[in-house]
C-alpha positions as CSV (number, residue, x, y, z in Angstrom):
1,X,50.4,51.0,-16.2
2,X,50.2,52.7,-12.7
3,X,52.6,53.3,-10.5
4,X,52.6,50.8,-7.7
5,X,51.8,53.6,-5.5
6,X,51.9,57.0,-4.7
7,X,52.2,56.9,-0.7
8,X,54.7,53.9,-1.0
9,X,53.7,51.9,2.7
10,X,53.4,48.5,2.6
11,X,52.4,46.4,5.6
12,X,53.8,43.0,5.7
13,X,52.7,40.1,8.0
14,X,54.6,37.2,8.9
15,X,57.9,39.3,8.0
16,X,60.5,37.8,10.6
17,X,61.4,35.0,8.6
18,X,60.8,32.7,5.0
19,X,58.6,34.2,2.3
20,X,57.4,37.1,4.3
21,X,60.9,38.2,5.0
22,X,61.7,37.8,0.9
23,X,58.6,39.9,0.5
24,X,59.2,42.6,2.5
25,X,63.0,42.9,1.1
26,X,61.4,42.8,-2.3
27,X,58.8,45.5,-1.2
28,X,61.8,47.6,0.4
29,X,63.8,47.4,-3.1
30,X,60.7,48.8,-5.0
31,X,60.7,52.0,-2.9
32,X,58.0,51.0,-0.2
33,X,58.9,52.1,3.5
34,X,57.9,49.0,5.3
35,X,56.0,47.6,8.0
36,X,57.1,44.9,9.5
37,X,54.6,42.3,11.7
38,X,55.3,39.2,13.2
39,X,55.1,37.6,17.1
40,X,59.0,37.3,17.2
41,X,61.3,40.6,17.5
42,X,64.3,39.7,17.1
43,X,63.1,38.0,13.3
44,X,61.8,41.2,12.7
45,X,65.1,43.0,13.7
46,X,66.9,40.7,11.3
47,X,64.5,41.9,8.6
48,X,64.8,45.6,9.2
49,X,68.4,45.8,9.6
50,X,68.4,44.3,5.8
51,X,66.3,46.2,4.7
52,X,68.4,49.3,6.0
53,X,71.6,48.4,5.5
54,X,70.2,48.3,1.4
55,X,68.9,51.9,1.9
56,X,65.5,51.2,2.8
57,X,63.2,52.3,5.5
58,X,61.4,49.6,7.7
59,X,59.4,49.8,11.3
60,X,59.4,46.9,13.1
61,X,56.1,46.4,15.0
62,X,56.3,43.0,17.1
63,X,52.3,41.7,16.8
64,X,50.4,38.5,17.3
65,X,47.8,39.1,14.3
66,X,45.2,36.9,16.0
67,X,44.7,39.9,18.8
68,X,43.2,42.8,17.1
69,X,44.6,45.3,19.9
70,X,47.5,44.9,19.0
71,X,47.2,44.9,15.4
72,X,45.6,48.2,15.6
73,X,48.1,49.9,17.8
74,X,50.8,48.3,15.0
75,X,48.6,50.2,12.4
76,X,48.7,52.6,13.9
77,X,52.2,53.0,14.4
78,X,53.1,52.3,10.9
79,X,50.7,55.3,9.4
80,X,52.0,57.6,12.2
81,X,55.9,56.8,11.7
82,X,55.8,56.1,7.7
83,X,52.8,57.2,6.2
84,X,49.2,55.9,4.9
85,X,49.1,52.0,4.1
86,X,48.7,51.7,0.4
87,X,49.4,47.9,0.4
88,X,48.9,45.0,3.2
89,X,50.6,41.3,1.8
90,X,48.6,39.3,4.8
91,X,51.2,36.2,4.7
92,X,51.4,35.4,8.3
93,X,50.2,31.8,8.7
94,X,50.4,28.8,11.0
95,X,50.3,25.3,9.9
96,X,49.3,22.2,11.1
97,X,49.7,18.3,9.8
98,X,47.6,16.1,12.7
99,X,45.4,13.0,12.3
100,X,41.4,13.8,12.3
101,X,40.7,12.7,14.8
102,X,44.0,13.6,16.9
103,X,42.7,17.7,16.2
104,X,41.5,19.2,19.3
105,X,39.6,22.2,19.8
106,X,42.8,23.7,20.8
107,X,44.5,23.2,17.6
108,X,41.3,24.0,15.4
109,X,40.8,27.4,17.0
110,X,44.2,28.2,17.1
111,X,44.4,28.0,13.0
112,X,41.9,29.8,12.8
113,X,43.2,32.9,14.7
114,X,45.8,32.9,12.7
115,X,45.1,32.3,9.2
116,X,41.6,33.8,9.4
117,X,41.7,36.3,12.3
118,X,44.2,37.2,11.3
119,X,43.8,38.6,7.8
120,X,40.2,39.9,9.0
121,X,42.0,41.8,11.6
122,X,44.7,43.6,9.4
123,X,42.2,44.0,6.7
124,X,39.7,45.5,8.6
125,X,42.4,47.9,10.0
126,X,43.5,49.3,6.8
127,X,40.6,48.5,3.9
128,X,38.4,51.6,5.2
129,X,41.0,54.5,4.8
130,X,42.0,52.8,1.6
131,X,38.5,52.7,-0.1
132,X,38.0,56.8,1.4
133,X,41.4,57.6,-0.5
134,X,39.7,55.3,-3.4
135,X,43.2,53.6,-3.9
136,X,45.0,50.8,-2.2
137,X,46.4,46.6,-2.8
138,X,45.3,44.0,0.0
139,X,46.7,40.5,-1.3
140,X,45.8,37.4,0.7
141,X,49.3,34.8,0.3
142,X,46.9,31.6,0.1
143,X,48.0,28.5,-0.2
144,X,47.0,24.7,-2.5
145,X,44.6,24.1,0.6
146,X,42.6,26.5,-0.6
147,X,40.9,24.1,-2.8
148,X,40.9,20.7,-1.0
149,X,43.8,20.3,1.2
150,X,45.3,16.5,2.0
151,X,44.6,13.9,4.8
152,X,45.7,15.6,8.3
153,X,45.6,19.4,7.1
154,X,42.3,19.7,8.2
155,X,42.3,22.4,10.4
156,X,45.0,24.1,8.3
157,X,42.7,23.5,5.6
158,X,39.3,24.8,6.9
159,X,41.2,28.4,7.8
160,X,42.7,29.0,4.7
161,X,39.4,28.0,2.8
162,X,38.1,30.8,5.3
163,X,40.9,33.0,4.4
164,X,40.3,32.7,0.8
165,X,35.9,33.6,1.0
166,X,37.2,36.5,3.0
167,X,39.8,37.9,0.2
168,X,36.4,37.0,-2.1
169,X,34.5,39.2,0.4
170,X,36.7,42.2,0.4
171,X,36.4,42.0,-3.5
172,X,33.2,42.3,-3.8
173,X,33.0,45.2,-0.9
174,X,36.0,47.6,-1.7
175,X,37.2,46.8,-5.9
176,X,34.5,48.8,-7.1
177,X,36.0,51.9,-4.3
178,X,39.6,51.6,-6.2
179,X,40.8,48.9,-3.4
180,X,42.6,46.2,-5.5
181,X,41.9,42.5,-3.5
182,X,43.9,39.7,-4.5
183,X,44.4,35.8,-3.2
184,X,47.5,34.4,-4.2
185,X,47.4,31.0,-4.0
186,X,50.9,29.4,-3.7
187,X,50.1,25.5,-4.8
188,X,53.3,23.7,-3.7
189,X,56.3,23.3,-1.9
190,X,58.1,26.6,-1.3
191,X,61.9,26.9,-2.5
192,X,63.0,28.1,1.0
193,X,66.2,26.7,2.3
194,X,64.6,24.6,5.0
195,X,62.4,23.2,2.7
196,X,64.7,22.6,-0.3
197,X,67.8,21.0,2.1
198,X,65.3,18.7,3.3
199,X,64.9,17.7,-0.1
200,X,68.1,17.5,-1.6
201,X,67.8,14.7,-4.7
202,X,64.8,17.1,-6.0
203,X,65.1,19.1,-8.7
204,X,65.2,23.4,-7.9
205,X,62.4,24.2,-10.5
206,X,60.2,21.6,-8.6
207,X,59.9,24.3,-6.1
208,X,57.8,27.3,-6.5
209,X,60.8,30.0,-5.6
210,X,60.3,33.4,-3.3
211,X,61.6,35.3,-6.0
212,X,59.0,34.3,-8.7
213,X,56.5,34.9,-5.9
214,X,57.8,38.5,-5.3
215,X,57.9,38.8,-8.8
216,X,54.1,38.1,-8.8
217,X,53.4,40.6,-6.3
218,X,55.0,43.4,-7.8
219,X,52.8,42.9,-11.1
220,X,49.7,42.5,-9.3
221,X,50.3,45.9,-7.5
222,X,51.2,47.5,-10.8
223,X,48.1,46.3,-12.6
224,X,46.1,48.8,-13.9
225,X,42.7,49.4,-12.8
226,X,40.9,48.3,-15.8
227,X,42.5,44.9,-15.6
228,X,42.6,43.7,-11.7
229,X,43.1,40.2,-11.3
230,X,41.6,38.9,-8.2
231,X,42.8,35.2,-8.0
232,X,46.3,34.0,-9.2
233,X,47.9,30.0,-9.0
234,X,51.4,30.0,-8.7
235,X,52.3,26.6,-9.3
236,X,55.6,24.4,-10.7
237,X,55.5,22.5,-13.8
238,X,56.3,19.2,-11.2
239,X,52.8,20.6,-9.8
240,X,51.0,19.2,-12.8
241,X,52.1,15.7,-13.4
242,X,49.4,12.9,-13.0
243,X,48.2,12.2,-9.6
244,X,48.0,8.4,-9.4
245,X,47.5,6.0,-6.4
246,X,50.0,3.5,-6.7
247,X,48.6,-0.2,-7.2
248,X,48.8,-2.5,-4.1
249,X,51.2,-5.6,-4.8
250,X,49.2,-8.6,-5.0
């Protein structure tokens, strides 16, 4: 097995708050100086002075990832203040649950930015100095939309089926140049204490928790080179009982 990296930077996205904030404590306690991005400061700030006050090292770049200027300028920051990028989590994401026919053009473009933009943008930013080095992790947090989201996701859908050909895309362009590309696809409910209070007579294992997905992310990064995994379902067992349509009463 490799180490996870020799230049130790990870960029994470979305990193203010929920999974990304779990991710980039995770990242922190592994030995990576981090990167912190997200549209909200004073998140990020929350996140960094964790991070610190644990003996880490973190740089907190406020950044909307849908406006490549300033994901560039955060990129650059980061490399300049920490070091080269050897791993980008892209987990920043916006969701939306509307009707069909309720979605305007406002609210389709607008998941888009995010959860496809987005990605492309910090990708794009990073993936070229990782292939020259011929050594780097991009991992692209997906979600059970991926594969045929429900009624009213549709614009949340159609971005992260977007996201996920891109992660496919950046396979096939950068694996081969020692630049590992991975989707991690999160099917299910996340066991984050806004989600799990809301759903207090459920059982904790029906969730899929931040820490097995942190756990997943540190064994993707250590894979060895001769053994990449690109795609990965992280899912609870509740995940997999029958999906049946319950009969209308007569």
């Amino acid at each position: 097995m490799r180490p996870m990296s020799d230049s130790k930077v990870a960029l994470i996205t979305g990193a203010g708050r929920g999974i990304g904030r779990d991710i980039a404590l995770r990242m922190a306690r592994e030995g990576y100086a981090c990167g912190l991005i997200a549209r909200t400061k004073s998140q990020l700030d929350e996140t960094a002075e964790m991070i610190r006050a644990s003996g880490g090292k973190a740089l907190v770049t406020p950044t909307d990832v849908a406006r490549r200027d300033q994901v560039a300028a955060s990129v650059a920051a980061v490399e300049r203040e920490l070091g080269p990028i050897s791993v980008l989590i892209n987990n920043a994401g916006a969701y939306l649950r509307k009707p069909f026919v309720d979605i305007s053009e406002e609210d389709f473009d607008f998941q888009l930015k995010v959860n496809c933009y987005g990605p492309f943008f910090c990708t794009q930013a990073v993936v070229g100095a990782m292939a020259e080095r011929g050594a780097g992790t991009v991992i692209f947090v997906l979600g059970s939309e991926t594969r045929g989201g429900p009624a009213q996701y549709a614009a949340y859908n159609a971005s992260k089926v977007a996201q996920r050909a891109l992660a496919e895309s950046v396979a096939y362009e950068f694996m081969h140049r020692g630049v590992h590309a991975i989707a991690l696809d999160v099917d299910g409910a996340v066991g984050l204490p806004r989600v799990t209070e809301a759903a207090h007579d459920e059982e904790p294992d029906h969730f899929v928790s931040t820490e097995a997905i942190c756990n997943e992310l540190v064994h993707l990064i250590n894979q060895p080179r001769n053994a990449w995994t690109f795609a990965v379902d992280l899912r609870s067992f509740w995940q997999w009982r029958p999906r049946v349509t319950p009969k209308k009463k007569a």
